[in-house]
C-alpha positions in Angstrom: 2.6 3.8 -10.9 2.6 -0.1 -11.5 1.5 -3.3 -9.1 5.5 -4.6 -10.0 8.1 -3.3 -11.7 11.0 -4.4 -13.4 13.4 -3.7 -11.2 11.6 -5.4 -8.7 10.8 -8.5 -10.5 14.8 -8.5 -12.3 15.9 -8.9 -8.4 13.4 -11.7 -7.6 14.4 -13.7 -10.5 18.3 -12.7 -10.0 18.2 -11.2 -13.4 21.1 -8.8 -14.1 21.6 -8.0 -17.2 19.2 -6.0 -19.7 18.8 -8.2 -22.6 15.3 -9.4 -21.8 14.5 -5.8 -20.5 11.8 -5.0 -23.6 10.1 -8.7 -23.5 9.8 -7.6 -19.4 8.1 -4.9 -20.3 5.3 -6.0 -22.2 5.0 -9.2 -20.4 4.7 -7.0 -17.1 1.8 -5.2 -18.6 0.0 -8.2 -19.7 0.1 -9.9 -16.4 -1.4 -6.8 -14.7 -3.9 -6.2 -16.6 -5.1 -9.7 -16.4 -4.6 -9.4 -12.8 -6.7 -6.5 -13.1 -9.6 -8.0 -14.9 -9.7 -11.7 -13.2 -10.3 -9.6 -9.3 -12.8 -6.7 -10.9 -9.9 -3.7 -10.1 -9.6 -0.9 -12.1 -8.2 -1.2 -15.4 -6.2 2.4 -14.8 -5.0 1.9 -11.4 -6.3 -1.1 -9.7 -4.2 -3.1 -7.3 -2.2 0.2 -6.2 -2.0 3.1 -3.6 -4.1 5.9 -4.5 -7.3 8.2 -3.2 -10.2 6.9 -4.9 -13.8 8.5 -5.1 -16.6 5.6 -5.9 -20.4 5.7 -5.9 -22.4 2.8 -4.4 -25.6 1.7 -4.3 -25.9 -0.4 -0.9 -30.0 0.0 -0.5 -30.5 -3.3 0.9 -27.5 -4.0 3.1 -25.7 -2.5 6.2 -22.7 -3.9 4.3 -20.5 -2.0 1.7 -17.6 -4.1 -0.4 -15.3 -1.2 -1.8 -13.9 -2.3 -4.9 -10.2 -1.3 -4.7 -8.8 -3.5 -1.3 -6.8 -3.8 1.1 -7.7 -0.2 2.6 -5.0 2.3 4.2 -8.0 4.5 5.4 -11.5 5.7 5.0 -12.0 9.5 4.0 -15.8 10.1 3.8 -18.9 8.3 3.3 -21.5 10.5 2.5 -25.0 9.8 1.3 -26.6 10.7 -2.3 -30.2 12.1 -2.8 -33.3 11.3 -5.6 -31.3 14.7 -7.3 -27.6 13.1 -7.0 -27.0 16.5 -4.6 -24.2 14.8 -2.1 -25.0 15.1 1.3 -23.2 16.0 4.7 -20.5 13.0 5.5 -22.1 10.1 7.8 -20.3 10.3 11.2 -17.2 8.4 11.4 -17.8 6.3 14.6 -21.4 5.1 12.3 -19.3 2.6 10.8 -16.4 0.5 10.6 -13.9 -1.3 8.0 -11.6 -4.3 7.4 -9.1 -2.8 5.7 -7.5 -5.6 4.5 -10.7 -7.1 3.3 -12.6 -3.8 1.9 -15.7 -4.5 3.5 -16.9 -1.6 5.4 -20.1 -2.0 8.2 -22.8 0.0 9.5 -22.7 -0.3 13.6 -25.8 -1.6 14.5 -26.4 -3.1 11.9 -28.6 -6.2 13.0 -32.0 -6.4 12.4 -35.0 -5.7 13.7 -35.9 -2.2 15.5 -39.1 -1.0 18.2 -41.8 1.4 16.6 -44.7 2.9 18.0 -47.8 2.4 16.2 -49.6 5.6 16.6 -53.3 3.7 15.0 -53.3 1.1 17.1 -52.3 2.6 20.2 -51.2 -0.8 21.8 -47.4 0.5 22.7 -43.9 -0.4 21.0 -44.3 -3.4 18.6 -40.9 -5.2 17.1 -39.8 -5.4 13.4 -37.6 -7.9 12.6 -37.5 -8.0 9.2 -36.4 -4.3 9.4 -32.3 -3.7 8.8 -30.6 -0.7 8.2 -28.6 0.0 5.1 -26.1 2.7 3.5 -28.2 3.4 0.8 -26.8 5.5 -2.0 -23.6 6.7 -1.0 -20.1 8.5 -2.5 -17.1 6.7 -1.0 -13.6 8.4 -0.5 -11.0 6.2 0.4 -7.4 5.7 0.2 -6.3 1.9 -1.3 -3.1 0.3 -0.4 -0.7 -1.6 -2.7 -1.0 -4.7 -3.3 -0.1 -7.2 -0.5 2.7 -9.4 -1.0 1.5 -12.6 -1.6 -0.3 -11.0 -4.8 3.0 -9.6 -5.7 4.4 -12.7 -5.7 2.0 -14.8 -7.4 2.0 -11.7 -10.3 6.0 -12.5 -10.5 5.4 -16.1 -10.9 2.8 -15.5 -13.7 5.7 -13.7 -15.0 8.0 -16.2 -15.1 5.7 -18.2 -17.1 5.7 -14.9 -19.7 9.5 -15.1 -19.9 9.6 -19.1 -19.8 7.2 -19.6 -23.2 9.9 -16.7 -24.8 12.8 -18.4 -24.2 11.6 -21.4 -25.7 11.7 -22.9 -29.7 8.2 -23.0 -30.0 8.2 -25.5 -32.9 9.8 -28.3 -30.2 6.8 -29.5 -28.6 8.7 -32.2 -27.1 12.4 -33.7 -26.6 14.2 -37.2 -25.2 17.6 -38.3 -24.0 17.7 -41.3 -23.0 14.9 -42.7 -20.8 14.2 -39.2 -20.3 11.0 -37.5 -22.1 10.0 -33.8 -21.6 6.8 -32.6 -23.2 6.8 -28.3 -23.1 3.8 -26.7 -22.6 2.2 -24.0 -25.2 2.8 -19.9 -24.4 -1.1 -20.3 -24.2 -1.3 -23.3 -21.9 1.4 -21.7 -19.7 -0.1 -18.2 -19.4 -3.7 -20.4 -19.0 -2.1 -22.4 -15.8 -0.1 -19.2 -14.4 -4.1 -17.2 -14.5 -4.7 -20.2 -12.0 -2.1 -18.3 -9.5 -5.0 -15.5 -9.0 -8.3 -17.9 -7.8 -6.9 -17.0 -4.1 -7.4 -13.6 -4.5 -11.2 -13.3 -5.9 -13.7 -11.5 -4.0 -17.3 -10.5 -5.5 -17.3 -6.8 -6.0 -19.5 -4.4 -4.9 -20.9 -2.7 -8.0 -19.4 0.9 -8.6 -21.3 3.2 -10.5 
């Protein structure tokens, strides 16, 4: 699978014919791939539909940020031991996700919690500094392809690909008349069009 294809871009840029289909290609590739490694995807699949199996290590939050997002569901999460033995699947009605966001919470997750200290005997006492957490869990979760404003923005980066091809890269500039138009480098362009992505950057979660 891809994030977009070339038939797909071809009928955004009202492209019809094939002679640019090879340059497509590899420009394609490029772009997703550095779409890939600007947000912290996968490099094999990120950015698409698929059932994904990831192991996080949450020990001090109630708070998990799955890596591959927007979510189409939640499988299992289910907790690992000292001896990485996985355990029996947390309830589902324990926590909750944003699925377009990725971020998955513990309910009840606010701190603080009553104890009863058994050596003093003076009756329930508060801890607020307390706050429960996931801990070390395996994740199995279903991603969603990528939402279409990414798509977009990818297309446009392409169209910066195909723009630095299609021009004589030894004219840096050109006048007629009063007119003056300074071209941009393939590097400067492909620098701006990585600008297109800062929307879309979200700290990651760390996936072991």
């Amino acid at each position: 699978m891809a994030i977009i294809t070339r038939t797909n871009y071809k009928t955004y840029a009202g492209i019809t014919g094939t002679a640019y289909d090879s340059q497509l290609d590899i420009i394609i590739s490029g772009v997703e791939d550095a779409a890939r490694r600007a947000l912290g995807r996968s490099f094999s699949d990120g950015l698409e539909s698929a059932t994904r199996t990831e192991d996080y290590e949450a020990t001090d939050a109630g708070t998990l940020q799955l890596r591959e997002f927007p979510l189409t569901s939640i499988t299992s999460i289910s907790p690992i031991d000292a001896s990485n033995t996985v355990g029996t699947a947390f309830d589902s009605t324990s926590y909750h996700a944003d699925l377009r966001t990725g971020i998955v919470y513990l309910n009840g997750s606010q701190n603080g919690r009553s104890f009863y200290d058994d050596d003093e005997d003076t009756g329930p006492r508060s801890d607020w500094g307390w706050q429960p957490s996931f801990g070390r869990v395996r994740v199995v979760y279903v991603s969603a392809a990528a939402e279409s404003d990414l798509v977009l923005a990818l297309y446009r980066m392409v169209d910066a690909g195909m723009a630095a091809i299609k021009v004589d890269p030894t004219i840096a500039s050109q006048s007629l008349g009063n007119w003056s138009i300074t071209r941009r480098t393939a590097d400067d362009a492909i620098k701006a069009s990585m600008g297109l992505l800062k929307p879309f950057i979200s700290g990651a979660a760390g996936v072991a």
